[in-house]
Wavefront OBJ file of the C-alpha trace (Angstrom):
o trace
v 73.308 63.428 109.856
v 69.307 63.277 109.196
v 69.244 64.252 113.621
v 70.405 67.403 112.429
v 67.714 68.759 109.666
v 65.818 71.130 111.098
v 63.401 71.736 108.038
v 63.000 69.771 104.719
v 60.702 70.257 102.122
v 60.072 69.893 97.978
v 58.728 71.467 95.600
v 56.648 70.097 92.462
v 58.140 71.618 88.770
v 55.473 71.307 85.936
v 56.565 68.088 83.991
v 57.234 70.555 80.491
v 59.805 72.079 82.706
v 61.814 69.475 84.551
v 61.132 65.449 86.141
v 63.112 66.820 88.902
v 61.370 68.436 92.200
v 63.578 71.625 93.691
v 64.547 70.534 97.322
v 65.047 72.597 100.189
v 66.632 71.363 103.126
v 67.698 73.215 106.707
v 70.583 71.548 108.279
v 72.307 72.446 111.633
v 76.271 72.966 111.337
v 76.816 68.898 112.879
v 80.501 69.081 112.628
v 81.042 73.339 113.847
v 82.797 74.007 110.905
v 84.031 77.253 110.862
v 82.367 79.200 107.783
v 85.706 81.259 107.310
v 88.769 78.658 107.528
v 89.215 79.090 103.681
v 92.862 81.480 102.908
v 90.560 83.982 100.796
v 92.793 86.821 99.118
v 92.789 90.458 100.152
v 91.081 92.872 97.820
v 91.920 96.387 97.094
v 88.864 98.726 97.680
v 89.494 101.970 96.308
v 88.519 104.766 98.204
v 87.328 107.535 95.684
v 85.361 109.332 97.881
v 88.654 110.567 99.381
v 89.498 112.045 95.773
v 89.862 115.458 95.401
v 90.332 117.681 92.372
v 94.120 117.659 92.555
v 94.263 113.697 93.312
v 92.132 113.660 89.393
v 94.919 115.792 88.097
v 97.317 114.004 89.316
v 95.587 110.557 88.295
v 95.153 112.592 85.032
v 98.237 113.217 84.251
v 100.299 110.067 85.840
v 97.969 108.232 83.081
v 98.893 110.167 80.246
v 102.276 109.547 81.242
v 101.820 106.024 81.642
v 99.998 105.803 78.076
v 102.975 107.854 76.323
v 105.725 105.215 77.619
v 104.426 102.515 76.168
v 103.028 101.152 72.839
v 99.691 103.208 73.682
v 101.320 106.103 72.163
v 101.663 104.150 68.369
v 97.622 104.039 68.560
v 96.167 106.409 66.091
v 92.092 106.985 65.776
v 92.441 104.684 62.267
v 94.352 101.803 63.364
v 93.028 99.154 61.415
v 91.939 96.547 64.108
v 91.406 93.115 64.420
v 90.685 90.701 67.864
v 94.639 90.513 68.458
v 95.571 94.017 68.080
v 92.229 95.313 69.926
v 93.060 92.576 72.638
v 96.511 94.380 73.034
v 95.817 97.626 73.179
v 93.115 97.206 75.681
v 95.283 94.983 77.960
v 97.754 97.903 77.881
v 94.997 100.637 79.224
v 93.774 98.320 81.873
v 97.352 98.491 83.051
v 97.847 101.679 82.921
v 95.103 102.282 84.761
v 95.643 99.835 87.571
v 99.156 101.296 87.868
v 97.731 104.920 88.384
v 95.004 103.987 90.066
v 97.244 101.914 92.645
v 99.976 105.159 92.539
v 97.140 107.534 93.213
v 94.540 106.768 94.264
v 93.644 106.136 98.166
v 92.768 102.500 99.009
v 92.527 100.014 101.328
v 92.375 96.139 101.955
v 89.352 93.899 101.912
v 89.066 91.373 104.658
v 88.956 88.398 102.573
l 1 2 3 4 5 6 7 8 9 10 11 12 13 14 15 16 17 18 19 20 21 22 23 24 25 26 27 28 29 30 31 32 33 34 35 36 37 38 39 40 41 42 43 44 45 46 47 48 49 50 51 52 53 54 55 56 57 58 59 60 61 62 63 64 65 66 67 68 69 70 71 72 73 74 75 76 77 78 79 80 81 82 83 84 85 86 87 88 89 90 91 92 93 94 95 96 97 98 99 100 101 102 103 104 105 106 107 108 109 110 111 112
């Protein structure tokens, strides 16, 4: 393995700091490992510069719907809140959201 370092150096930390020295070490890829052989999940990019004006309406109002058919609609501006009930109503925007956006909104795949 030490054949294939192609540049290896280190460098000093004050003694307040650390009794370690950073390290910095070039080595050639010995074994041609692919860099990409892991199964990395697809991501969905939205594409919002292909919204419109109607596509916002439509996200708009596909929202509010969402919102009114669950427990979103029982939320009222002096809900007493604590961590639970904050933790809850949040969890059910963020799905709204995701379902709308998903619905609506144009997207694509990531690569991985």
């Amino acid at each position: 393995m030490a054949f294939n370092f192609n540049n290896f150096s280190t460098i000093p930390v004050l003694q307040q700091v650390s009794d370690h020295s950073i390290t910095i070490c070039s080595v050639d890829n010995y074994l041609e490992v692919k860099n990409n052989k892991r199964n990395i999940p697809k991501k969905t990019i939205f594409d919002y510069d292909k919204m419109d004006e109607e596509r916002w309406t439509e996200f708009k109002n596909t929202m509010d719907a969402l919102a009114n058919s669950c427990e979103l609609r029982l939320f009222q501006f002096n809900t007493k809140l604590n961590q639970t009930k904050l933790n809850f109503y949040w969890d059910l925007l963020q799905a709204c959201i995701i379902k709308a956006a998903d619905k609506i909104i144009p997207s694509h795949k990531s690569n991985g």
